[in-house]
Every structure is written in structure tokens, then in C-alpha cells.
C-alpha positions in Angstrom: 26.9 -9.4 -46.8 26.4 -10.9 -43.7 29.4 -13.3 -42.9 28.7 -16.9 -41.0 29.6 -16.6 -36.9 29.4 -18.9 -34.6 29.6 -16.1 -31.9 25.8 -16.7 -30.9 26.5 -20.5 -30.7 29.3 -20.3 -28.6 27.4 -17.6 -25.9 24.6 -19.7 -25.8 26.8 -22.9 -25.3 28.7 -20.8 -22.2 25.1 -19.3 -21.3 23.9 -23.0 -20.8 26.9 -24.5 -19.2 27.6 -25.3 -15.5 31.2 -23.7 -16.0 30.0 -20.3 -17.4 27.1 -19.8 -14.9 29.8 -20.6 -12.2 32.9 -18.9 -14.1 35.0 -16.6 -11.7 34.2 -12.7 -12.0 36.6 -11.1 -14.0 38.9 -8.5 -12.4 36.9 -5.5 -10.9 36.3 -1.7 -12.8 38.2 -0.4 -9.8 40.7 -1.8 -7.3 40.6 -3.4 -4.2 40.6 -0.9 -0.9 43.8 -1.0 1.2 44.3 -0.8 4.7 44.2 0.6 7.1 40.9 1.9 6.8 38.5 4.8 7.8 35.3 4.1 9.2 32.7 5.9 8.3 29.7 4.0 9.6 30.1 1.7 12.3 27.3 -0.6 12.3 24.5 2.1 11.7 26.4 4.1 13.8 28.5 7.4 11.8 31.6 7.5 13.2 32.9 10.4 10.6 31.9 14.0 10.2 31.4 15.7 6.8 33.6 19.1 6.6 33.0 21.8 3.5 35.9 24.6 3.5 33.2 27.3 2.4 30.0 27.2 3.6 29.0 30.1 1.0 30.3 27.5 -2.0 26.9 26.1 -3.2 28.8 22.9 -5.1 30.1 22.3 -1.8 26.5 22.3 0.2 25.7 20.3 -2.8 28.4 17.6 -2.5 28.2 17.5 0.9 24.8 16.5 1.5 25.1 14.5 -1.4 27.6 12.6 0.5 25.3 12.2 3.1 22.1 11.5 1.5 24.3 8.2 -0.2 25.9 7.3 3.5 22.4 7.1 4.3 20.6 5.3 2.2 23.8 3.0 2.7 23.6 2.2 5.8 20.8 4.1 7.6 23.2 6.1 9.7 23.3 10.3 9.2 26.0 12.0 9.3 26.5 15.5 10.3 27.7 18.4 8.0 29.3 21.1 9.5 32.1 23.8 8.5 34.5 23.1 11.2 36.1 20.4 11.9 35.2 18.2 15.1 38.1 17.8 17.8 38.1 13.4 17.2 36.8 11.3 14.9 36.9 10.9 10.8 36.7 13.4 8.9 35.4 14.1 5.6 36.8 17.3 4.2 35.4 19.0 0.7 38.0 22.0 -0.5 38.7 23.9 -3.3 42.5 24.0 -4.5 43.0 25.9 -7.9 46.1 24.9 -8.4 45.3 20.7 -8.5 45.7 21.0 -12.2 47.2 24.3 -13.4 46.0 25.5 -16.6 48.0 25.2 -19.7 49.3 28.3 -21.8 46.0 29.4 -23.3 44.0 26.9 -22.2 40.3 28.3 -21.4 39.4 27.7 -17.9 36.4 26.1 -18.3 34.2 25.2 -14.7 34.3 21.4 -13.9 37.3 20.8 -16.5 40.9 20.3 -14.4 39.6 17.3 -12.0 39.9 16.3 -8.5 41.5 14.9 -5.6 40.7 11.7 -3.4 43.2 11.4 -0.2 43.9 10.3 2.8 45.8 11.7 5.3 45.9 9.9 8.9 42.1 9.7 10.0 41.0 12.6 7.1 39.9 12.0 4.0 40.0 15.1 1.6 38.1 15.4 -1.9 39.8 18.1 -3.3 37.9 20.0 -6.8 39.6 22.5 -8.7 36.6 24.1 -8.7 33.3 24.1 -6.9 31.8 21.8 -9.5 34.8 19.4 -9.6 34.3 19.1 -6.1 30.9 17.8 -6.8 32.5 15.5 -9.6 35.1 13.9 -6.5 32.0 13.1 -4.5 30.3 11.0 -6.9 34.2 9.6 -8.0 34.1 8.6 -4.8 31.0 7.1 -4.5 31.5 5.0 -7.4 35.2 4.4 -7.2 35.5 3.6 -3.4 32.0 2.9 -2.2 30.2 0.9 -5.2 27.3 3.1 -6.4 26.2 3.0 -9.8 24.2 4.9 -12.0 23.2 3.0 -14.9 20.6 5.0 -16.8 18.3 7.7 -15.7 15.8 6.4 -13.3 15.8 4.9 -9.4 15.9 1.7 -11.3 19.5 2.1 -12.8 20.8 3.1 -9.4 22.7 1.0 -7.7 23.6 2.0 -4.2 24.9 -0.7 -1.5 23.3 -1.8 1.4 25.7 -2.2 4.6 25.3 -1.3 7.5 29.4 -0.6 7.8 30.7 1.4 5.3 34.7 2.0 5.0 37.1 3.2 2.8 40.7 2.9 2.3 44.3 4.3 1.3 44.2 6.7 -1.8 45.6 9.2 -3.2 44.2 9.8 -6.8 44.1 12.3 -9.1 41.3 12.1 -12.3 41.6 14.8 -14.6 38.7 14.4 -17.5 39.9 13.9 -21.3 37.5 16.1 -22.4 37.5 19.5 -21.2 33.9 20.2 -22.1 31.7 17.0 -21.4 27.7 16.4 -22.4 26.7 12.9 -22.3 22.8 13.4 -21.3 21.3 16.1 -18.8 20.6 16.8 -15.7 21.3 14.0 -12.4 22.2 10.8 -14.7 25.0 13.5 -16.4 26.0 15.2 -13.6 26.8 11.3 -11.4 29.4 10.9 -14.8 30.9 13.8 -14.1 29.4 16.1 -17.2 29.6 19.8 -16.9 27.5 21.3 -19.8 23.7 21.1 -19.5 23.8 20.2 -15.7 22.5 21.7 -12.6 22.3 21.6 -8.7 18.7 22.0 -7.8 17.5 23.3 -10.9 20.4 25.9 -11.0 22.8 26.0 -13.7 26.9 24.7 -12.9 29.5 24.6 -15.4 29.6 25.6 -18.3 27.0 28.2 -19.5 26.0 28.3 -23.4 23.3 29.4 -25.0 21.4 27.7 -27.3 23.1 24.1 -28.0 23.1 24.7 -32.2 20.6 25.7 -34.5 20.3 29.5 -33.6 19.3 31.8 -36.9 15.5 31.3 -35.9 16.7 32.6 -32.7 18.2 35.3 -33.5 16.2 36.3 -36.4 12.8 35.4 -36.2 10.3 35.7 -38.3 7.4 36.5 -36.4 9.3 39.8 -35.5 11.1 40.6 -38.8 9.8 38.8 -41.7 7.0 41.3 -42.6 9.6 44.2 -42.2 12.2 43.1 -43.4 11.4 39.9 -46.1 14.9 40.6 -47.7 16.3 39.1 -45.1 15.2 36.0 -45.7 16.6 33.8 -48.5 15.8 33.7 -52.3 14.5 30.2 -53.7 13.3 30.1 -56.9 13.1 33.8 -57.4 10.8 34.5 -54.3 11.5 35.4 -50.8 10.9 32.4 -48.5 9.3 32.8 -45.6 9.2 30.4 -43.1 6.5 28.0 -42.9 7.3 26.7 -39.1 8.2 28.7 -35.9 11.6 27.4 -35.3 12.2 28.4 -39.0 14.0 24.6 -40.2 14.4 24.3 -43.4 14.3 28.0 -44.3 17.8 29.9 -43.9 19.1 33.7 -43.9 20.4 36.0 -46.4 23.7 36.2 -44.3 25.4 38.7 -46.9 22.5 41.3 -46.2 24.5 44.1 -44.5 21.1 45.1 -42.3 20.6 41.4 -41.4 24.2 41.1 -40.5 24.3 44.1 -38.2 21.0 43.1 -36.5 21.9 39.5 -35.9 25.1 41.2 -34.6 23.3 43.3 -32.1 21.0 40.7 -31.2 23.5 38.5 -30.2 25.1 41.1 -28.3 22.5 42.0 -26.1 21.7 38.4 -25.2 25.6 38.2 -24.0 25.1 42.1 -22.3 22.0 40.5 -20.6 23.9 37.5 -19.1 27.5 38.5 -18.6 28.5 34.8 -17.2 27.4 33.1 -20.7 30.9 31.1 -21.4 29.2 30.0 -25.2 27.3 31.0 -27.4 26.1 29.7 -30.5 26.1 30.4 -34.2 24.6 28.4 -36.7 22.0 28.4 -39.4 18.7 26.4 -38.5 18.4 22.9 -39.7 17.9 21.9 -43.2 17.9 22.9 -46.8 16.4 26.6 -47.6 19.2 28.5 -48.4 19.6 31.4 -50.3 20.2 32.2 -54.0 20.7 36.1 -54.6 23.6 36.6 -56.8 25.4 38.2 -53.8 25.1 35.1 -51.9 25.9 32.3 -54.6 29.1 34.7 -55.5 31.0 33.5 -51.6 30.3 29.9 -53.1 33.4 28.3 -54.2 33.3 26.2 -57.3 34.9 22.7 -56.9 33.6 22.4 -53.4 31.0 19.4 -53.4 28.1 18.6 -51.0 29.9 19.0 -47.8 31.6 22.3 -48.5 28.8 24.2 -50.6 28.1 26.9 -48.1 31.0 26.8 -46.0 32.6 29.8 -47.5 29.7 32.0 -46.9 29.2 31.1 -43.3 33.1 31.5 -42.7 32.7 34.8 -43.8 29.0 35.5 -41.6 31.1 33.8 -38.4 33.9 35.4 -38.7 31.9 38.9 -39.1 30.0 38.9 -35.8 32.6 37.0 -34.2 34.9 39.7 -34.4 32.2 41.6 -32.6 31.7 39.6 -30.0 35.5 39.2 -29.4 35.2 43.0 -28.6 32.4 43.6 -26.4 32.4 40.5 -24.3 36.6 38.9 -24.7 36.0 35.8 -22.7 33.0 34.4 -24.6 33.2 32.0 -27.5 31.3 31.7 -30.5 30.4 28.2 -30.9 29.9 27.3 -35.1 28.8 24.4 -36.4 30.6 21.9 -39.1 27.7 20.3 -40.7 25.7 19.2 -43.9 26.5 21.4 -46.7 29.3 23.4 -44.6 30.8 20.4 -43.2 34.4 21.1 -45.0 36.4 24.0 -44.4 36.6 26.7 -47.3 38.7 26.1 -49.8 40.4 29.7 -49.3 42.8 28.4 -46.8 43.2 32.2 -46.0 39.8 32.4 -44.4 39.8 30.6 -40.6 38.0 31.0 -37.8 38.9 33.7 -35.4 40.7 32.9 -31.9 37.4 33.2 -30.5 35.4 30.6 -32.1 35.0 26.4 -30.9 34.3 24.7 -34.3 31.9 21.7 -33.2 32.3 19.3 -36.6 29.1 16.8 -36.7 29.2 13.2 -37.6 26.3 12.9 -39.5 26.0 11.8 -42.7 29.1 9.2 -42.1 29.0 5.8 -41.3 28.2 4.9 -37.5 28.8 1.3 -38.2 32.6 1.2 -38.9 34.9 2.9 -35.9 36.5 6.0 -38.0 39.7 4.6 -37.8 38.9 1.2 -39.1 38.9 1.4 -43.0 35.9 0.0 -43.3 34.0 1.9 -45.2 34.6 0.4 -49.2 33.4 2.3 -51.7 31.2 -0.5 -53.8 31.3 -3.2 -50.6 29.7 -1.9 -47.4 28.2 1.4 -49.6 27.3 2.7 -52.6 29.1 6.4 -53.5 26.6 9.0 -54.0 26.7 13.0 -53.1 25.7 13.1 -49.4 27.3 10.3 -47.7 30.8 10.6 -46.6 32.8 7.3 -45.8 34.8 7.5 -42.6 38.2 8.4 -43.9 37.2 11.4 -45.9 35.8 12.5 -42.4 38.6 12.4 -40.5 40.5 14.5 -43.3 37.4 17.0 -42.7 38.5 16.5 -38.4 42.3 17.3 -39.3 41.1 20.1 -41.7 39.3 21.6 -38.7 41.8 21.0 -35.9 44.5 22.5 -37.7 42.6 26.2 -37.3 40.8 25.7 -34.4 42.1 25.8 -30.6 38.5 24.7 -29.6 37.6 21.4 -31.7 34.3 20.2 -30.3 32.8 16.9 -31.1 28.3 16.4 -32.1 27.9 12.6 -32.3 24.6 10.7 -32.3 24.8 7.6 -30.3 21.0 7.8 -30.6 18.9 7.4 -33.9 18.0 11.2 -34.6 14.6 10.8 -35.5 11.8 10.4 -32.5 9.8 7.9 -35.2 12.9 5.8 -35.0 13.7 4.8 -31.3 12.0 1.6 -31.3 15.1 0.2 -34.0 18.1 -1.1 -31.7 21.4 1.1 -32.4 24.0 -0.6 -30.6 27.5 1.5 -31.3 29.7 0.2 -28.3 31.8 -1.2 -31.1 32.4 2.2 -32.5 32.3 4.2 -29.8 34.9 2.5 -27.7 37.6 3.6 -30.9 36.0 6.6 -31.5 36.3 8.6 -28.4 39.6 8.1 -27.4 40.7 8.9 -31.2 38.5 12.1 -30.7 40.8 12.8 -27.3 44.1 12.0 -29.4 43.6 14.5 -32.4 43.0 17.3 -29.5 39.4 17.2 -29.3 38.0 20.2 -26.4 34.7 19.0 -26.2 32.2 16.0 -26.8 28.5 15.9 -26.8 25.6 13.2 -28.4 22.6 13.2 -29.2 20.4 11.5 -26.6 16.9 10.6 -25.5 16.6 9.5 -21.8 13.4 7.4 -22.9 15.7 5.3 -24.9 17.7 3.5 -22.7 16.2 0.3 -23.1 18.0 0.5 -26.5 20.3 2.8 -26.1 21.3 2.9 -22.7 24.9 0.6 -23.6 25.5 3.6 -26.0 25.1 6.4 -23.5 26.6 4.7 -20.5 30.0 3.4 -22.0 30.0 7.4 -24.0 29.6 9.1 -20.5 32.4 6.9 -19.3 34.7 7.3 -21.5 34.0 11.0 -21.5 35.6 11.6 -18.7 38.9 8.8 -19.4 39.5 7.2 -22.8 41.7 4.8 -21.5 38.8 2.9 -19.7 39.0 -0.7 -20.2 35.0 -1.1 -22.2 35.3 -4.7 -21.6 35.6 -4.9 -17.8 32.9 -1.2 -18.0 30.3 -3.3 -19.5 31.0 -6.5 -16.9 30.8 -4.4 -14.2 27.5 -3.1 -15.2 26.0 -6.1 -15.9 27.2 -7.2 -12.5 26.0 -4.5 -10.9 22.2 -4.5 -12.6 21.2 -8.0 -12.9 23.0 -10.0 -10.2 23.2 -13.7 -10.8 22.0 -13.3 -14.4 25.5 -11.0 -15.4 26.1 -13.8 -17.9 23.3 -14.0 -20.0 22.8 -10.4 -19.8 26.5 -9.3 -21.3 26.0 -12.1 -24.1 22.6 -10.4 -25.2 24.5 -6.7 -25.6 26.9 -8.6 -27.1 24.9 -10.2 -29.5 22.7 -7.5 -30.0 25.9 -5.5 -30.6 27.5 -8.2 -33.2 24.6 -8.3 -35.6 25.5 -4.9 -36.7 29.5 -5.8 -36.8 28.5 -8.7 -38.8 26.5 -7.0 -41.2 29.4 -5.2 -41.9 27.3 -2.5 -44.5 27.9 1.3 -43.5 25.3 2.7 -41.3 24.5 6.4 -41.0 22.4 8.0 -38.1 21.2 10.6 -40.4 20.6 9.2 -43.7 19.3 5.9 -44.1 15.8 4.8 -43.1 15.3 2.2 -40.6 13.0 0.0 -42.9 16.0 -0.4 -45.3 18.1 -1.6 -43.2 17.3 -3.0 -39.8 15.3 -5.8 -41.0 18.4 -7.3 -42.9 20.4 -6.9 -39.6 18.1 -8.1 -37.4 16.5 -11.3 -39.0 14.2 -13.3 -37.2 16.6 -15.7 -36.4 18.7 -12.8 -34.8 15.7 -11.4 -32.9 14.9 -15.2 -31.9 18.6 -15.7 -30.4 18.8 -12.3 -28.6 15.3 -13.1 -26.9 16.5 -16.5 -25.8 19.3 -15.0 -23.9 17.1 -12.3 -22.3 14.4 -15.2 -21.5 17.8 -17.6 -19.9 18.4 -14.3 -18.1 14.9 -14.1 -16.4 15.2 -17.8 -15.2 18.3 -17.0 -13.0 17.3 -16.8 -8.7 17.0 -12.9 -9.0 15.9 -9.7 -6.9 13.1 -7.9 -7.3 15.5 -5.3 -8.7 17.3 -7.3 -10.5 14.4 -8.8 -12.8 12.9 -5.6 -12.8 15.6 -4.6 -14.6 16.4 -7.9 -16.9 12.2 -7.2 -17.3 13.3 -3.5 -18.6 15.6 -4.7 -21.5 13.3 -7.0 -22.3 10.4 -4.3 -22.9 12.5 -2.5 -24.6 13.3 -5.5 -26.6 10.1 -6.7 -27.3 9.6 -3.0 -28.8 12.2 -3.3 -31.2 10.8 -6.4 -32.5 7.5 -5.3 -33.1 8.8 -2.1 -35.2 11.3 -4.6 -36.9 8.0 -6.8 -38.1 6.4 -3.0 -39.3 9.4 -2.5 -40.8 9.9 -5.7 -42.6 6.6 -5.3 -44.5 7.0 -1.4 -45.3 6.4 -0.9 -49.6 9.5 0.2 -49.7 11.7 -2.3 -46.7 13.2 -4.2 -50.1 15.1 -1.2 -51.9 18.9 -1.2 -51.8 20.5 1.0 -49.5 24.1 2.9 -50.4 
């Protein structure tokens, strides 16, 4: 399957050659400034003053000595926060303005979701939020936009921040309103600089947008350590006995989610968790993980025959959803029930009459689908790049299952894995960039409310490309990937940029060139990534990452050519494990 490129031969060539190592940078990520321009720092010196609105607002404490703490460790100078504005001199103002981007008719007003503001205005410059938390987000736009930080991948070492001792800035007047209203690329600081607002916090204190529970919540719920001996007909019927779960987070063993009692106790249960924490914006419902589900006759009798893999529960958790839904939408108006679309309930039911209530975000999960092929591609051939069988799903029977969803649901959310989903797994490279960069903006264009992946943040060494270009384009589909993954490459490794693009490139193309279909979920690594990663793949990717380390470098920089290159050597020791596994030689789809 593997076609016959040249595309290592001709990197290598431009690797090697005087013109490539002294080829003219391509156009910049972000424009040039333009004059005039404000001072901040004047040779060490601060020459601006750093102005929050409200002093009460914690996202604006937080940006502002953000702002600061950057200036800083720019140029050494420190500038002064302060709620009112000095009588001369630069100023630095951080406001709140709801109306920057009104909200649409029915549109949920979700925290950190409408954008900001970056302008200037004679010697003021104003970063102007929506919100406290987009506030924050026009801090670190700023930083990165205007003043050249970077943050790579989770650690000091993917941080880029400038050293000069004057720092400057100049005209603007931009508005950046996100794509996707609901944004979780990683956790915590590395997700928060990319302007997330799910799963983030200032100081170890929640901002944005509050949920409970990111999916698998029955064990939650209902768990068995406090009902099972009670209550064992609420679990499910296999094989004619009760089952009861064999593990603590109860995977692989479901609910009888037709037992009235169960029902109205999950219910409850629910409800007091949202009575508990009145500012919960989400909350989810959705079986635990895995197989287990139960047979009793009232159970099997919501299953619709016709449906196949994808669909065989659907209609039974449509029904459970839309049950305590309802509830919810009662009690507490202004929270939604988030519901998964996944495995066997994947599909919609196939009584059309049954949809989910206003108050439910449907978060449809690419799993058992090829990762290999962007969605929109066609690539996926029955017979060519897989083999049909009952639980894998080729890429344009998925995005039937997307317009399915999106045609009942105001709040279509997105579950990717742009990370291998088992731990035993993240030593095999899984470079999507070639997916991703078509999949998320076609994700944006069907109406898509929120994104999230899958990610490890002790993976970047493999997956870091993955999670960097996702977080991006979170935020704006329209970003040029091309010039994203120069500019990174520029801004980590210096005077080896070249060699360094060509190896995620590389890395990168032996999957395209493959060309078989790819799932996250379903294939195991010894079936595959020794065919797509031959030895003479693994030798030509380490050549480029060896030509990187000979370039006149930083102690940064090779630091961090020297962290790829770990992270490299990894993969190919799992890829030699793998080669020689009993089993590395069966056909896959």
C-alpha cells in the first residue's frame, strides 16, 4: 500500500544544501507592527502603567500581573498595576465591555466565548474581554500576537518569551472572536495561554465554563459501593444474572436505565449535585465506558431492530436522557445536560420522533473512524485502505451520523483523540496535522459549539504537533497550518527551523503515504505502526533530527531539538517491541 515518494529525498536534498539552510523566512504568523509606537519599556526602564477597570474582577488581577510578570521577564523592568490611571505616560488599560460581541438569538452565553479587543487610542492601549476571562484571553493575544511569546507545549522548556530590554508595540485595532464557543485543548496554564475556557483555572480556581464530570458518569451517579447490595436490580442482566461491577469506576458494567427506582434516584442524585453547586453550566450524562449492558426484556424491548453496531442502544439512552433531562430543565433552567454519541449509541434513533430536549449538548465521539483520512477526503475505500466489519465506521458514514446529530441539536460538541487513547500506547508516533488541519474547520462549518481531545501532557514529544496546531485552530479555523508550524519551529529551535519542520513533516507523511485507515480506538499499535514506520523511515526521520543537532544552537534550542529526539528514540524502541510481537504480522481492516 505504501506508494513510492521522493518527499524524504527532496527534504534531505534542501536539508543539505547551502540555499535551504540560507532560504529567506517565509512570511510571519502575525504581521509587522506599525507606527507610531507605544513604549512600554524603555531600555529597562517602564515607561507604561498597567490599569484594570475593577479591581474586585479576579480575571483582571489575573491578567494584569500576568502582563507584568511577561514585561518582566522581557526586559527586567516592572511595571506598576494600579486602578487608576496615572496623570502621563502609557497606559495599559484591562476592561470589561459586554457588548464587544453581542450574543445571538438563543445563543448560550457561555464565560470566555465572544472574544476581545486589542486597541490603541493615542498613548492608551485597551484590551478589551467580553468577560473577565476573555480579558485574560486578550492578554495572552497580546503577548503572542504583538510581543512574540510562545507557548509550545507544557513546560518552561516550550516557552518562548523575548529578551529585550525595549519592548514596543504598535497600531491595532483587532477584534478575535473564537470559532468554537466552548474550547478544551489540554488543561490548566498550557490551555489557558491558547485561549481554552473549559478545564482551566487562575491559581487553582476554576474560570469558564463549569461542568461536571467530562463523560463517563453512571458510576458516578450510581455507584455500587452504595447501592449494589440494596438495590442489585439496578444493575444490568447478562447472561441471566445481575452484574455487578468488578472495578470502582464500574467500566464495562452498565445500568438498568428502564428501572423506574434507578431512574428516579439517578434523577435525584443528579439534582442535588446541581442544588449543591448552583454555578455548574454542564453537566454530564452518560453510561460508563464499555460493553455490560443490560438484557431484561424491558430493556432489549427500546432496542430498534435494523439499527447496527453504532445505533444498538441509542434508543434506550434517548429515552433515559430525555427523562431526567426534562427534570433538570425544571429545577435548574440554565444548565445543560451534556450526552454522549458514542460506540453502540453513536447513531441517532431511528424513531425520528424521539430528540434530544432544548436542554441537552450532544458531544458525538470520533472513535472507531478512521484518524488517517481528513473526514472530508473520501478516503476511506471499502476493500483498499480497510476491510468492512461491524465496528469500524469509514469517514463518510460519520459525517452522516455529525448531520444526523446537528439537525436536533442547538449544542453539537465535538470528543476527538489527537492522542492514542491507551496509556500502553504513547511511545507509537500519531502525527494527525494532516487531518486535523481539514477537520476542525469542517467541525466549525457544520455549526459545531464545542471541541475537546483527548490529551496527555507527557506526550508531547510525540504529540505535541497534534495538540499545538488543535489548540490553534480552536480558537480560528482559518489559520494558515503551514506558516503555524514554521513559526513554531522558528521559534523552538532557532537556526535548526529547517531540519526540524522536514522531520514533522516526514514523520507526518509516512502515515499519508501509507494511506490504510487508522483508528485511535480500535487497531493495535503492533499491527500497524511497524508497516508505517519501517526501518528505513525511522532511519530518515533520525537523520534529520541528528542534521538538526549539528546546527550553531542555544542551550535552549538543543535542549529542545534534544527533547524530540528523546521522544523519538522512544518510539523507536517500542516500534522494534512491536515489530517482533506474535501477533505484529496479522492483517489489519
Amino acid at each position: 500500500m505504501r506508494k513510492t515518494t521522493t518527499y524524504f529525498a527532496l527534504f534531505l536534498t534542501l536539508v543539505c544544501s547551502s540555499a535551504f539552510c540560507n532560504d529567506t523566512s517565509p512570511a510571519p504568523l502575525y504581521p509587522p507592527e506599525k507606527p507610531p509606537f507605544l513604549t512600554l519599556v524603555d531600555n529597562g526602564t517602564p515607561t507604561a502603567t498597567i490599569v484594570i477597570q475593577d479591581k474586585n474582577n479576579r480575571e483582571q488581577r489575573w491578567a494584569a500581573q500576568e502582563l507584568a510578570t511577561y514585561l518582566r521577564r522581557m526586559s527586567g523592568a516592572e511595571l506598576k498595576v494600579d486602578d487608576h490611571e496615572p496623570a502621563s505616560g502609557v497606559v495599559v488599560l484591562l476592561r470589561i465591555d459586554p457588548t464587544l460581541n453581542p450574543l445571538k438569538p438563543g445563543q448560550h452565553d457561555w464565560a470566555g466565548s465572544r472574544g476581545y479587543r486589542l486597541q490603541t487610542k493615542g498613548n492608551r492601549l485597551e484590551v478589551i474581554g467580553s468577560d473577565g476571562l476573555s480579558v485574560v484571553h486578550g492578554v495572552y493575544g497580546l503577548l503572542e500576537r504583538h510581543l512574540g511569546v510562545r507557548w509550545l507545549w507544557a513546560s518552561q522548556l516550550g516557552r518562548i518569551i523575548p529578551k529585550q530590554k525595549t519592548v514596543r508595540v504598535g497600531q491595532m485595532d483587532e477584534t478575535s472572536i473564537p470559532d468554537f464557543l466552548v474550547r478544551s485543548v489540554g488543561s490548566g496554564p498550557w490551555a489557558l495561554f491558547h485561549g481554552a475556557n473549559a478545564a482551566v483555572d487562575l491559581d487553582e480556581q476554576p474560570v469558564g465554563v463549569k461542568w461536571r464530570w467530562d463523560y463517563h458518569s453512571f458510576c458516578e451517579l450510581i455507584p455500587a459501593s452504595k447501592y449494589y447490595d440494596k438495590h442489585p436490580d439496578w444493575w444490568p442482566l447478562v447472561n441471566g444474572n445481575r452484574k455487578r461491577p468488578d472495578r470502582p469506576a464500574s467500566h464495562s458494567t452498565q445500568l438498568c436505565t428502564t428501572n423506574p427506582a434507578l431512574i428516579a434516584e439517578m434523577t435525584r442524585n443528579l439534582l442535588a449535585v446541581l442544588d449543591k453547586e448552583p454555578d455548574i453550566d454542564v453537566i454530564s450524562l452518560s453510561p460508563n465506558d464499555g460493553n455490560g449492558y443490560c438484557e431484561c426484556p424491558r430493556c432489549k424491548a427500546l432496542d430498534e431492530p435494523g439499527q447496527d453496531w453504532f445505533g444498538r442502544y441509542s434508543k434506550r439512552l434517548a429515552v433515559l436522557n430525555n427523562a431526567i433531562a426534562t427534570e433538570v430543565a425544571k429545577r435548574h433552567p440554565n444548565v445543560l445536560v451534556k450526552v454522549g454519541a458514542y460506540t453502540y449509541y453513536l447513531r441517532r434513533p431511528l424513531d425520528r420522533s424521539l430528540v434530544p430536549t432544548k436542554n441537552q449538548i450532544v458531544q458525538v465521539c470520533h472513535t472507531y473512524q478512521c484518524h488517517n483520512h481528513p473526514l472530508e477526503s473520501n478516503g476511506c475505500v471499502a476493500g483498499k485502505t480497510y476491510q468492512p466489519n461491524d465496528v469500524f465506521m469509514p469517514n463518510a458514514e460519520f459525517l452522516k451520523v455529525l448531520d444526523d446529530w446537528r439537525k436536533v441539536t442547538d449544542h453539537l460538541f465535538i470528543y476527538e483523540y489527537y492522542m492514542l487513547s491507551r496509556p500502553r500506547h504513547d511511545h507509537v508516533p500519531w502525527p494527525l496535522v494532516h487531518s486535523i488541519r481539514m477537520d476542525m474547520p469542517y467541525y466549525h462549518r457544520i455549526g459545531a459549539e464545542g471541541f475537546y481531545t483527548q490529551w496527555d501532557a507527557s506526550t508531547f514529544q510525540r504529540y505535541g504537533m497534534n495538540y499545538y496546531v488543535a489548540a490553534k485552530l480552536a480558537w480560528n479555523t482559518n489559520l494558515d497550518v503551514d506558516q503555524l508550524m514554521t513559526d513554531y519551529c522558528q521559534k523552538a529551535f532557532g537556526p535548526a527551523w529547517q531540519p526540524m519542520l522536514a522531520y514533522f513533516r516526514y514523520m507526518e507523511q509516512a502515515m499519508i503515504d501509507d494511506g490504510r485507515c487508522l483508528s485511535t480506538a480500535l487497531q493495535l499499535p503492533y499491527r500497524w505502526a511497524p508497516a508505517v514506520y519501517t526501518d528505513q523511515v525511522m532511519q530518515k526521520a533520525g537523520d534529520l533530527l541528528q542534521h538538526a543537532l549539528q546546527a550553531k544552537l542555544t542551550k535552549s534550542e538543543r535542549q529542545r531539538v534534544e527533547f524530540f529526539k528523546q521522544g523519538f528514540e522512544e518510539s523507536r524502541e517500542a516500534i522494534k517491541t512491536l515489530k517482533n510481537h506474535p501477533k505484529s504480522k496479522e492483517r489489519w481492516f
